[in-house]
DRENLOLUM-857599 format. One record per residue: residue number from 1; y, x, z of N, C-alpha, C in turn. Coordinates in steps of 0.02 Angstrom, whole numbers. Layout:
% DRENLOLUM-857599
{NUM; {Y; X; Z}; {Y; X; Z}; {Y; X; Z}}
...
This chain:
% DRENLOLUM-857599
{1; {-5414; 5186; -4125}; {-5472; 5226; -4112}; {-5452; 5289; -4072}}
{2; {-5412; 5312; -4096}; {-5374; 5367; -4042}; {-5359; 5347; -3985}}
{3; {-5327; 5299; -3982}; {-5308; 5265; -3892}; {-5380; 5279; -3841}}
{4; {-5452; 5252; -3902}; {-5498; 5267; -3846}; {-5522; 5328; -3815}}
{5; {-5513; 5368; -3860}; {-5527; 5439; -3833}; {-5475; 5484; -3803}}
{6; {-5419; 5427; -3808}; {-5370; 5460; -3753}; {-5412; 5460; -3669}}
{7; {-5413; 5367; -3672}; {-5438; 5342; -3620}; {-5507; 5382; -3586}}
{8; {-5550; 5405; -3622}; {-5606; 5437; -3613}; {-5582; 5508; -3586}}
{9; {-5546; 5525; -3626}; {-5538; 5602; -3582}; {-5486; 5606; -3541}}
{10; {-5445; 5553; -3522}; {-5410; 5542; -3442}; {-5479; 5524; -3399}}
{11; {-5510; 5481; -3411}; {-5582; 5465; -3371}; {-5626; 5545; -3357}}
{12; {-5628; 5584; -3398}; {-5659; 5645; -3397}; {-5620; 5680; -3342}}
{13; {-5539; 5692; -3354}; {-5510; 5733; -3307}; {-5515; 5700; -3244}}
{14; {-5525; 5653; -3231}; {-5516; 5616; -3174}; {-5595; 5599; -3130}}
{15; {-5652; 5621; -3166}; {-5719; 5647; -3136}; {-5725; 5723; -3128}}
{16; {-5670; 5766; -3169}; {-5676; 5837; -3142}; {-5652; 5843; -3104}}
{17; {-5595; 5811; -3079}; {-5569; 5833; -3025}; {-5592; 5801; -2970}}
{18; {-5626; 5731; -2953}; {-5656; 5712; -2895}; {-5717; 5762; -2879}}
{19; {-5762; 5811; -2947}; {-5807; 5828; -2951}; {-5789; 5919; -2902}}
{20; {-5738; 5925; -2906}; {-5723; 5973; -2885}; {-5681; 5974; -2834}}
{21; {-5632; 5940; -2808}; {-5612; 5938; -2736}; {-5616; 5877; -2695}}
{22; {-5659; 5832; -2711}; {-5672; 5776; -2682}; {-5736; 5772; -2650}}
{23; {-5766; 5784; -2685}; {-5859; 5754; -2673}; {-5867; 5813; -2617}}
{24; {-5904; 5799; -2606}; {-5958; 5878; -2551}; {-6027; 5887; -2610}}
{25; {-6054; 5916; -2595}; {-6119; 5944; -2615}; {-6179; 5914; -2630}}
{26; {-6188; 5851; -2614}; {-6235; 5821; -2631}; {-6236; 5766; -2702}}
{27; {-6164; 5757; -2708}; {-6134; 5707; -2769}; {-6106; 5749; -2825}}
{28; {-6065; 5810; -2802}; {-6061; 5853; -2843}; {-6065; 5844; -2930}}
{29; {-6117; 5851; -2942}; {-6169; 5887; -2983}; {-6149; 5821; -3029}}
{30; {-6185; 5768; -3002}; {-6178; 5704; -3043}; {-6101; 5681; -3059}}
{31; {-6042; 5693; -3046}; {-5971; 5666; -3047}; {-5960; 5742; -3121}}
{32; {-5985; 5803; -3094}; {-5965; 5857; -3153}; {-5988; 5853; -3223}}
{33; {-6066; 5803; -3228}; {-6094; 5792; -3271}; {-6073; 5729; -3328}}
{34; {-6039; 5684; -3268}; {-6011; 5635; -3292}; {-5937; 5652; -3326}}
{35; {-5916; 5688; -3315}; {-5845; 5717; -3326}; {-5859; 5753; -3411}}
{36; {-5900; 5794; -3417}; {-5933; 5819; -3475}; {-5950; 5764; -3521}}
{37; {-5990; 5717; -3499}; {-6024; 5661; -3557}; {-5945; 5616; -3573}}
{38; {-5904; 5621; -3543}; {-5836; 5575; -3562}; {-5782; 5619; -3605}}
{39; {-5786; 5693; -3598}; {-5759; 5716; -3630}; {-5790; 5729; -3706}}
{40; {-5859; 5735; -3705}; {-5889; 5741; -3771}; {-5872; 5688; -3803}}
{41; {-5879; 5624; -3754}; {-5872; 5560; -3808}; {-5809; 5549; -3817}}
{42; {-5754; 5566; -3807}; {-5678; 5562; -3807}; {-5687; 5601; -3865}}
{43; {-5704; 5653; -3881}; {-5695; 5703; -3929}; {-5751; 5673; -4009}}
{44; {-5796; 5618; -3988}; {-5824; 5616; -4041}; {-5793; 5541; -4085}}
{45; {-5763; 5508; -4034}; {-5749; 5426; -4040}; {-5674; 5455; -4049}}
{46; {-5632; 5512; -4044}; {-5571; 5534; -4060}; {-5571; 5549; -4130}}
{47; {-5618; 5573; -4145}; {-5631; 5615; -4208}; {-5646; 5567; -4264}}
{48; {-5680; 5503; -4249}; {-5667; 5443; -4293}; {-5634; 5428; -4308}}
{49; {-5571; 5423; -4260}; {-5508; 5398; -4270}; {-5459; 5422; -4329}}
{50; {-5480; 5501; -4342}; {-5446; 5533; -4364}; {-5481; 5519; -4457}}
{51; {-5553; 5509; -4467}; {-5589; 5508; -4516}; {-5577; 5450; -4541}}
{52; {-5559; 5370; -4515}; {-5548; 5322; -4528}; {-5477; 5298; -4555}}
{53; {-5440; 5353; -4543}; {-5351; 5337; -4546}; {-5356; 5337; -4607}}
């Protein structure tokens, strides 16, 4: 269960950073938002992991 919320918040760092020196201005917005919803869920599907052990 931890492995997945590893995976989720490498997926998160890896939409902040296209979200911020990749995209231009019109995609922006949607890549930064997506970066947020993967880190929440990394952090909530991590946190199982830890309640289930």
């Amino acid at each position: 269960m931890a492995n997945v919320g590893l995976i989720l918040l490498c997926f998160a760092f890896v939409f902040a950073v296209i979200a911020a020196c990749i995209m231009t201005a019109q995609g922006r917005w949607h890549f930064g938002w997506a970066a947020i919803a993967f880190w929440i869920a990394s952090e909530l599907i991590g946190g199982l992991g830890r309640v289930f052990h």
